[in-house]
N, C-alpha and C positions, 0 to 999 in steps of 0.2 A: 524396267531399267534396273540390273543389278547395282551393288555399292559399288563396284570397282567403278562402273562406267560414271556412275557419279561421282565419287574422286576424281577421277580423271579430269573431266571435264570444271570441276573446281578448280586444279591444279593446274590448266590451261588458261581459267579466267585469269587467275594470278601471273604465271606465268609470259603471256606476249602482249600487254598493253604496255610493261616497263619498253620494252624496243620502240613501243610509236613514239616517245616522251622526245620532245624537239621537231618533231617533223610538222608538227602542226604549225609552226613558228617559224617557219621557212617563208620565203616571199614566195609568191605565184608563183615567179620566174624559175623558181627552183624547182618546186614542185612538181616534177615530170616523172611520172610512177610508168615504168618501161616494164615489158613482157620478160620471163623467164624463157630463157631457152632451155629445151628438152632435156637440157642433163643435169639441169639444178635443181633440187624440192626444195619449196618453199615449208617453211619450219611449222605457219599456220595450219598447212595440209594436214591430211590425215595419216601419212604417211611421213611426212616431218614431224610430227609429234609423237607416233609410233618407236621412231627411230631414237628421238630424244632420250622416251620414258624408257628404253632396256639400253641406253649408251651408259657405261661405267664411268668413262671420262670426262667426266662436267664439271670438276669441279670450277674451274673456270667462271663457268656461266653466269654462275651467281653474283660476285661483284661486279662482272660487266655490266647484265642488262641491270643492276641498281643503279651505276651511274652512267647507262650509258645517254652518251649524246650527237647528234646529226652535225656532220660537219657544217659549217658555216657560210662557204662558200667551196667554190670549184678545186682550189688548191689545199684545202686546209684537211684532209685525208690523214694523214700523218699526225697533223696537232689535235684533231678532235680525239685521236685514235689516245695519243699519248694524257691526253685529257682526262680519260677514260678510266689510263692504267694508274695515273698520280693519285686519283680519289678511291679507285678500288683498292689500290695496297696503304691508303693513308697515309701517306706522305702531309706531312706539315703545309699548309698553302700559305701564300701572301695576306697578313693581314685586313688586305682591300678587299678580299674575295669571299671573305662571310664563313668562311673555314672551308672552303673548298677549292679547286682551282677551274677554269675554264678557260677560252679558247686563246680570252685576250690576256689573262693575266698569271698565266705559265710562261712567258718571255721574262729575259731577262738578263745582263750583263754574259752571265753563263751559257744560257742560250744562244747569243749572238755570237761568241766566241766560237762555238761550232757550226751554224749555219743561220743566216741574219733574214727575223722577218720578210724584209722587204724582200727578199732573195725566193720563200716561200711562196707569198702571195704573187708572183711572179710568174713559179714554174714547180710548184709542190715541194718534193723533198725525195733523196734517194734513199736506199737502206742502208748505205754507212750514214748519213746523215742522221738518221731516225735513231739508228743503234746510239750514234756521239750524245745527240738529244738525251734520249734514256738513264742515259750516261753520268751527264751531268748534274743528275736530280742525285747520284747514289746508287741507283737500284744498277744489279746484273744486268750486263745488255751482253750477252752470245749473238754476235752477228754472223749465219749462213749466207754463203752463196749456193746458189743450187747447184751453178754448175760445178761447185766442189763440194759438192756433197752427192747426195742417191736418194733415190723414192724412198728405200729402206728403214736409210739413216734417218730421213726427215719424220715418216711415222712412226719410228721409234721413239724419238728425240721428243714428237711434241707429243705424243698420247701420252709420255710420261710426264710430263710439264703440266698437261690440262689435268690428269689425275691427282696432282699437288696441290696444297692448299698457298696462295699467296701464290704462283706460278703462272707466267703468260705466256701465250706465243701470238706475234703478231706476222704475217704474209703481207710481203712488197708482189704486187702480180701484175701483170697485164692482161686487163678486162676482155680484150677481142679476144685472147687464149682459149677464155672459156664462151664465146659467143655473145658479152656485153657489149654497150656503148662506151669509147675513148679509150684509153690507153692503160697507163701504170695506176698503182692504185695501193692503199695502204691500208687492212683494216686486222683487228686483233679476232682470231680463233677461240671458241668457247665450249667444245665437246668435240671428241671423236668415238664413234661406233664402231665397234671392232668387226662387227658382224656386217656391214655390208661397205665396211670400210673406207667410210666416208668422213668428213669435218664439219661440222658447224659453224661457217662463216659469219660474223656481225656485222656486216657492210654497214659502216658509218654514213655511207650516202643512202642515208633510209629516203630520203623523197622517190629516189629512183630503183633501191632495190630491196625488198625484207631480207632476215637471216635466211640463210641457205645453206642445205649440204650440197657437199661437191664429194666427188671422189678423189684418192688422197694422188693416185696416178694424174689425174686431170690439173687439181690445185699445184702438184711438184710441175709439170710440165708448165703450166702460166707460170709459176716464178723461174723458170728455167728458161729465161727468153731475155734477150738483152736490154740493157737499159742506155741510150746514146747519149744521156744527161751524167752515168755514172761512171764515165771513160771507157765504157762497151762491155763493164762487169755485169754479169748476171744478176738480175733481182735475185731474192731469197727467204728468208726468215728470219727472226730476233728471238732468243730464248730471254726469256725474262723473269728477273727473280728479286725481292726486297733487299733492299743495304742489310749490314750486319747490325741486328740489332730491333732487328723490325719482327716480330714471330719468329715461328720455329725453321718455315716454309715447306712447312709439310702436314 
C-alpha cells in the first residue's frame, strides 16, 4: 500500500463520522435509511471521496460537518440547518445553551417576529422564511429564487461562496426532483467539483439520507419548481455570510 493511499484513507477516517453525530439519537421512528437513486453518489463511496479530495471548493465543509446536526423531527429541515450555520460562523448563543445553539434554543422574540415555531413544526419553513430567519441573527442572507436566476448564475454564485472562508450556501429543493422521498426540503451545501460539476449536499435528514453529490443542472432544476406554501414562488437558494465584524470572510 503506498503513503498516499494511506493518508487518504486516514483522512477519510477523520473525515465522515462527524456527518453520523445525531443520527444515532434519533428515535426508531425516524430512523428510515432509504436507497440513493442513480444520479446521487454517496460521499462514503469511492467515487464520492474521489471527488471530494481534487474539489477546490470546500471550504465550506469544514465548519459544517464540525457542527453538523440531524434534524429533530420532520419539519425542522430549515432550523437544524440554521443550527448548523450559527455555530460554524460563531455567533454568540444563549446563555442556557453551554455556548452553543441547538434546535430548541435558536427561537426567540426575533425569531417569532419572522415566522413562529409553532407555524414551523406545522409545515416547515419557506426560503423567504429561512432567508428572514438568517436575517435576524445579523449574518447576510442573499435570497435566490431559481426561477430568477439560471443554472449559470447559481454555480457561479455558490462555488465562489463555498471557496470563502466564513461563507454558506444553503438549497430550498424538492426531494421527488431528484428521485427522493416527500417534498420540499432545506439543507446547506459544502463543496462543489468543478470537474465533473457537481455539489456536495449535507442533507440534515441524515436517518434517511448521507451527504451526496448531485449535479449542479439537476440541484438548479429541484429548486426551480414551485412552492404552493410560498404564494407559487419558486424555491432557491440563500447566499450567506457573517455580520460586520465577524472575520474577514474570506
Amino acid at each position: 500500500m503506498t503513503k498516499t493511499s494511506i493518508s487518504r484513507r486516514r483522512f477519510f477516517a477523520f473525515l465522515v463520522p462527524a456527518l453520523a453525530i445525531g443520527a444515532a439519537a434519533l428515535s426508531p421512528a425516524l430512523a428510515e435509511r432509504l436507497p440513493l437513486s442513480g444520479n446521487l453518489v454517496d460521499l462514503r463511496s469511492a467515487q464520492g471521496r474521489e471527488w471530494f479530495l481534487e474539489a477546490e471548493a470546500r471550504e465550506a465543509y469544514w465548519p459544517l460537518s464540525s457542527e453538523f446536526v440531524t434534524q429533530k423531527n420532520g419539519s425542522f429541515c430549515g432550523v437544524a440547518t440554521l443550527t448548523m450555520l450559527l455555530n460554524a460562523l460563531e455567533i454568540p448563543a444563549p446563555a442556557d445553551g453551554q455556548g452553543s445553539f441547538s434546535q430548541d434554543n435558536l427561537f426567540s422574540e426575533k425569531t417569532e417576529a419572522v415566522v413562529k415555531q409553532e407555524s414551523i413544526l406545522r409545515r416547515g419553513m419557506t426560503l423567504d422564511e429561512f432567508g428572514g430567519l438568517v436575517a435576524s441573527f445579523g449574518l447576510e442572507a442573499k435570497v435566490t429564487h431559481a426561477a430568477q436566476s439560471s443554472l449559470d448564475e447559481f454555480r457561479a454564485s455558490a462555488a465562489e461562496q463555498l471557496s470563502g472562508k466564513r461563507r454558506h450556501v444553503v438549497v430550498n429543493y424538492q426531494r421527488a426532483a431528484l428521485g427522493q422521498a416527500r417534498s420540499g426540503h432545506i439543507s446547506p451545501l459544502a463543496a462543489y467539483d468543478a470537474k465533473t460539476d457537481r455539489f456536495l449536499l449535507l442533507d440534515v435528514a441524515r436517518y434517511k439520507y448521507p451527504p451526496v453529490w448531485i449535479s449542479a443542472a439537476e440541484l438548479f432544476d429541484a429548486m426551480n419548481t414551485v412552492d404552493a406554501g410560498n404564494e407559487g414562488r419558486s424555491r432557491g437558494y440563500v447566499l450567506i455570510g457573517p455580520p460586520a465584524g465577524i472575520g474577514s470572510g474570506r
